[in-house]
C-alpha positions in Angstrom: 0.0 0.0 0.0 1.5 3.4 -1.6 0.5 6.1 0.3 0.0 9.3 -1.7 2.6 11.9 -1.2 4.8 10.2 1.0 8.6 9.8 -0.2 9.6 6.4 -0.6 13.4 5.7 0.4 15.5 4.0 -2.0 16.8 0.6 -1.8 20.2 -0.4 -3.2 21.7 -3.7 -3.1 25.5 -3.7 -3.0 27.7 -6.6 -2.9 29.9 -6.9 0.1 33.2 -6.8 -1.8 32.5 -4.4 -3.9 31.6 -2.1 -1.3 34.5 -2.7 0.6 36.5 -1.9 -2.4 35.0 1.2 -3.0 35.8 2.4 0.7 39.6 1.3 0.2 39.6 3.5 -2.9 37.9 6.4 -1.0 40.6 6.2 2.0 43.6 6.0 -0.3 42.3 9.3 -1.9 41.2 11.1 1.5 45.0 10.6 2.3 46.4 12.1 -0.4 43.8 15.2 -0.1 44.8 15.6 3.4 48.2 15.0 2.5 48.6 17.8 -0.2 46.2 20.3 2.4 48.7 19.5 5.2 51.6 20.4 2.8 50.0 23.6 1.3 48.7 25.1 4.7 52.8 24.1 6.3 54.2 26.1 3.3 51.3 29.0 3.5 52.5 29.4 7.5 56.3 29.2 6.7 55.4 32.1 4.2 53.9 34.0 7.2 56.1 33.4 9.5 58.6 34.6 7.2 57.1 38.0 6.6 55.9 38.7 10.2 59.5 37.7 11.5 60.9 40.6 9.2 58.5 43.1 10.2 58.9 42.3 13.8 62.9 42.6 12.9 62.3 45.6 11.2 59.8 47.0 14.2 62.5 45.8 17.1 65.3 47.6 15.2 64.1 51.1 14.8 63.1 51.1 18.3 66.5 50.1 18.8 67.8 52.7 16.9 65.5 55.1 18.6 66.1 54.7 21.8 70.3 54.7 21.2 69.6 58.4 20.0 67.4 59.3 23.2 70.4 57.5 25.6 72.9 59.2 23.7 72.6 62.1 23.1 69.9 63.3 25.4 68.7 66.6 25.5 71.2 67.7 22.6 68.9 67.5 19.9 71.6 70.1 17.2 74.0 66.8 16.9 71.3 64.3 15.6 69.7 66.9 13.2 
């Protein structure tokens, strides 16, 4: 007995062997996907790391730079200019 307008569900018959042949398949390529993500997300941080170690570098050394002038020379502002 059909009822009318109720979805039916779909019935498939697989073998057993197939299946898990399928699924073998499936893992193999999961691995490589998560393989080639783990590769391009380690070389898109080393990139990043890259660039924010040189601005860091570049922030720490003016403030270096800044401060040897204030330690220095002080109050005598005509020898820096």
């Amino acid at each position: 007995m059909a009822v009318e307008g109720a979805q039916k569900v779909p019935v498939a018959v697989v073998d057993p062997d197939q299946y898990n042949e399928i699924m073998a398949r499936l893992d193999k390529i999961e691995e490589k996907i998560e393989f080639y993500s783990g590769e391009k997300f380690l070389r898109a941080g080393k990139s990043v790391g890259r660039d924010l170690g040189a601005a860091y570098g570049v922030c720490a050394g003016l403030i270096i730079i800044l401060a040897y002038i204030l330690f220095v020379y002080g109050a005598n502002w005509t020898k820096v200019i």
